[in-house]
MDTraj code that builds the backbone (N, CA, C; nanometers):
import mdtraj as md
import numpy as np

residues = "UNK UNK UNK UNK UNK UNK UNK UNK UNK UNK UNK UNK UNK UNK UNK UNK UNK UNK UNK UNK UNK UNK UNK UNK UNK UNK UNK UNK UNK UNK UNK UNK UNK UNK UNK UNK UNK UNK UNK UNK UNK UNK UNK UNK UNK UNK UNK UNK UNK UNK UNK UNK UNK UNK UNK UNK UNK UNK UNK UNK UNK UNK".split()
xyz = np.array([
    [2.3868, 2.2833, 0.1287],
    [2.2425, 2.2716, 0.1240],
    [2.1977, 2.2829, -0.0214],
    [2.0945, 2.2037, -0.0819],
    [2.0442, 2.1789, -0.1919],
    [1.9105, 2.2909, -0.1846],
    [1.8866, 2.3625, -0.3263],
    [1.7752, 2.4389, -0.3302],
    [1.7403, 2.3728, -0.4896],
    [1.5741, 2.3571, -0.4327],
    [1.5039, 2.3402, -0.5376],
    [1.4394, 2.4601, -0.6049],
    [1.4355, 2.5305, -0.7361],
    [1.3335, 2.5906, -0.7402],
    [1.2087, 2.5552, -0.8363],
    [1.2297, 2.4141, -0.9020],
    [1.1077, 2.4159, -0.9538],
    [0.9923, 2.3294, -0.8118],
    [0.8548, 2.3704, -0.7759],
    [0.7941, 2.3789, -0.6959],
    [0.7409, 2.2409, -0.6646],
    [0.7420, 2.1469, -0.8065],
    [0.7117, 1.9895, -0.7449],
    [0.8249, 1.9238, -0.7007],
    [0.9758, 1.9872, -0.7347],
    [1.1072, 1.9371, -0.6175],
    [1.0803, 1.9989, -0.4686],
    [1.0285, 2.1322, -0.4497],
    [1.0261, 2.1858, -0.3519],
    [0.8859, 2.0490, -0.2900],
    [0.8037, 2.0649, -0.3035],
    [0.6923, 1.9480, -0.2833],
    [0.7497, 1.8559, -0.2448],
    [0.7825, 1.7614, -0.3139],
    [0.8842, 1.6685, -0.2862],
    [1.0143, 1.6520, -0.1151],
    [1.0437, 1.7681, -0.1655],
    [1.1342, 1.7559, -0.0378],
    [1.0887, 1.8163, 0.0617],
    [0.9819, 1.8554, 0.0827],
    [0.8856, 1.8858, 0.1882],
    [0.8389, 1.7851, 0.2813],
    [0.7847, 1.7280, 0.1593],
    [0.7169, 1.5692, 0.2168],
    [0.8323, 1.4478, 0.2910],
    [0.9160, 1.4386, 0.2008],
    [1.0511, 1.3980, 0.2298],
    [1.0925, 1.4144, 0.4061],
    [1.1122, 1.5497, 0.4483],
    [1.0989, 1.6183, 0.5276],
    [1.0483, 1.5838, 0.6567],
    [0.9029, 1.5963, 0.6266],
    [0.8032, 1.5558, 0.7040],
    [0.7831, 1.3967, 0.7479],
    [0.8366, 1.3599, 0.6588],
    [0.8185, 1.1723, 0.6632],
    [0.9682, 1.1316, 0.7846],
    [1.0619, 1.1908, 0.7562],
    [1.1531, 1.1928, 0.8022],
    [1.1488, 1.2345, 1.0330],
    [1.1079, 1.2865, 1.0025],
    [1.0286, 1.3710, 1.1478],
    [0.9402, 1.2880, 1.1651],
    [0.8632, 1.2654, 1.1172],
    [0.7240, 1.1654, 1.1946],
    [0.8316, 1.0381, 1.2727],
    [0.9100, 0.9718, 1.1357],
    [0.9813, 0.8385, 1.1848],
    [1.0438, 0.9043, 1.3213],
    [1.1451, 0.9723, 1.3273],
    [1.2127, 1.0274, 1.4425],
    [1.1244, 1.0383, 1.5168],
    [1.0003, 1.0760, 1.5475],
    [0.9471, 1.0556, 1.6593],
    [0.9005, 0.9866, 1.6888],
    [0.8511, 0.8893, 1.6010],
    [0.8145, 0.7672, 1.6142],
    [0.9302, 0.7095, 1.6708],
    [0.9929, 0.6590, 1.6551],
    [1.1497, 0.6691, 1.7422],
    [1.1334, 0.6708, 1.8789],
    [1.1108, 0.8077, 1.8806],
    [1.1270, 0.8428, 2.0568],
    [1.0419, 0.8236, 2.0875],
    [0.9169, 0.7674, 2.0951],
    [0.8239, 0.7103, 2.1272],
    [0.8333, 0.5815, 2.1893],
    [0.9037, 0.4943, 2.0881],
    [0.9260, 0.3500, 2.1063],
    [1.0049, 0.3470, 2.2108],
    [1.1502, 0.4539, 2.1861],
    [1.2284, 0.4740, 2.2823],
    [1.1543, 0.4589, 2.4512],
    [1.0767, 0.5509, 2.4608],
    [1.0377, 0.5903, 2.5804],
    [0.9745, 0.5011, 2.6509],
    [0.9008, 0.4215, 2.5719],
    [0.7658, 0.3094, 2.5764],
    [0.8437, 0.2132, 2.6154],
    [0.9593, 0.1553, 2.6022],
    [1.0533, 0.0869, 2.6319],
    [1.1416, 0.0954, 2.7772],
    [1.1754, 0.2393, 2.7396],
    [1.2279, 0.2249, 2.8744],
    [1.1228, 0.2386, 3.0299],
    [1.0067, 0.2412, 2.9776],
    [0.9124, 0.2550, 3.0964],
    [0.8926, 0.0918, 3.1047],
    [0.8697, 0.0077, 3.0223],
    [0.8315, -0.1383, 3.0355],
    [1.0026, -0.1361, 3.1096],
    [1.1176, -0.1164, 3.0410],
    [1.2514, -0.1935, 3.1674],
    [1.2148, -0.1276, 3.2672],
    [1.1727, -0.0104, 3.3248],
    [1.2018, 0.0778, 3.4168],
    [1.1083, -0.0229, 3.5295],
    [0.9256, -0.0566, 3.4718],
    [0.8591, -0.1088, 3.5490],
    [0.8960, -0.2894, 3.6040],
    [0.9743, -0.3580, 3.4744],
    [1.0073, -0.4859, 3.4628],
    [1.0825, -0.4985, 3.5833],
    [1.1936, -0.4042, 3.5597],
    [1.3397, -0.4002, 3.6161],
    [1.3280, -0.3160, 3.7632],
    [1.2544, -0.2747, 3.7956],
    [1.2462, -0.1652, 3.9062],
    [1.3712, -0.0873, 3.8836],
    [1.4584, -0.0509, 3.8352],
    [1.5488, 0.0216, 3.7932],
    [1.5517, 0.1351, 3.6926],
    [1.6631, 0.2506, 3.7000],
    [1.6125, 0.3245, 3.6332],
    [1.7587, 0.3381, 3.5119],
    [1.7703, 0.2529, 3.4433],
    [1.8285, 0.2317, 3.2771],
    [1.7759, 0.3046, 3.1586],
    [1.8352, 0.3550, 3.1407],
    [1.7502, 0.4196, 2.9727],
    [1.8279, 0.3878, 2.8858],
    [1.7801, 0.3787, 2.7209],
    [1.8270, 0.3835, 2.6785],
    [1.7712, 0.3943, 2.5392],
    [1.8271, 0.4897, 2.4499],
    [1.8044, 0.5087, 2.2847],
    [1.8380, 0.3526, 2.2117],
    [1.9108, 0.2933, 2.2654],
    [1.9913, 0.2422, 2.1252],
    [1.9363, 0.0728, 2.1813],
    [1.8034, 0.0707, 2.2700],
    [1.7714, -0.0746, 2.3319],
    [1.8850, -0.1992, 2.4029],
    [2.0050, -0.1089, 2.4335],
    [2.0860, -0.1860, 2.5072],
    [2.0841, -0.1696, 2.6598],
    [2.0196, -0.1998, 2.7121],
    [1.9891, -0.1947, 2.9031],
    [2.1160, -0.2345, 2.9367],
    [2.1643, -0.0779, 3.0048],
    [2.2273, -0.0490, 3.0853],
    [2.3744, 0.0146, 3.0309],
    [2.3759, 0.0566, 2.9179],
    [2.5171, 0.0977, 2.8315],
    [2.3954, 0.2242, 2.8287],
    [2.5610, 0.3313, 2.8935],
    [2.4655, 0.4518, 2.9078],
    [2.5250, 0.5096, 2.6891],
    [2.4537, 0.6213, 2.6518],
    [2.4619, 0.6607, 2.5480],
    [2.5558, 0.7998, 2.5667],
    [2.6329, 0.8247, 2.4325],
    [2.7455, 0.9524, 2.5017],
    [2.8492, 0.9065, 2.5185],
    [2.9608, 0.9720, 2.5881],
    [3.1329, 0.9594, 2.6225],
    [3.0633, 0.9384, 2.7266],
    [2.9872, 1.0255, 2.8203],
    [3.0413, 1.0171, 2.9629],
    [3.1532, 1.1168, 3.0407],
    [3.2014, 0.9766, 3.1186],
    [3.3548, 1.0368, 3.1309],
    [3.4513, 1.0225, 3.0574],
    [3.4419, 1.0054, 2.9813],
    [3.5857, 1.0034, 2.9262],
    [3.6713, 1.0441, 2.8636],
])
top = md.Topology()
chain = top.add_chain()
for i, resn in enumerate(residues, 1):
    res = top.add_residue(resn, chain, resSeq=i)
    for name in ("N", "CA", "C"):
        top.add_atom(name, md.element.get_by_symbol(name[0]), res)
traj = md.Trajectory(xyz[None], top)
């Protein structure tokens, strides 16, 4: 782990930070918004992070 101590690096990687988190949820947003349009399209229940319908995400079994 990186430490800043002068306070406009600390600033910096704050924001950094924060920008980083918004996208990620912005993310799971899209994610979700998606799989409700296949879920309603498809009458089926597929999810998926990575927009491939029907490749589950994970090992699984294996």
């Amino acid at each position: 782990m990186t430490t800043a101590h002068d306070p406009m690096q600390k600033e910096m990687a704050r924001e950094k930070k924060e920008e980083r988190k918004h996208e990620a949820e912005y993310e799971k947003q899209a994610a979700k918004e998606h799989n409700a349009a296949q879920k309603q399209a498809t009458g089926t229940h597929s999810y998926t992070t990575t927009n491939v319908t029907g490749h589950r995400t994970g090992t699984g079994g294996i």
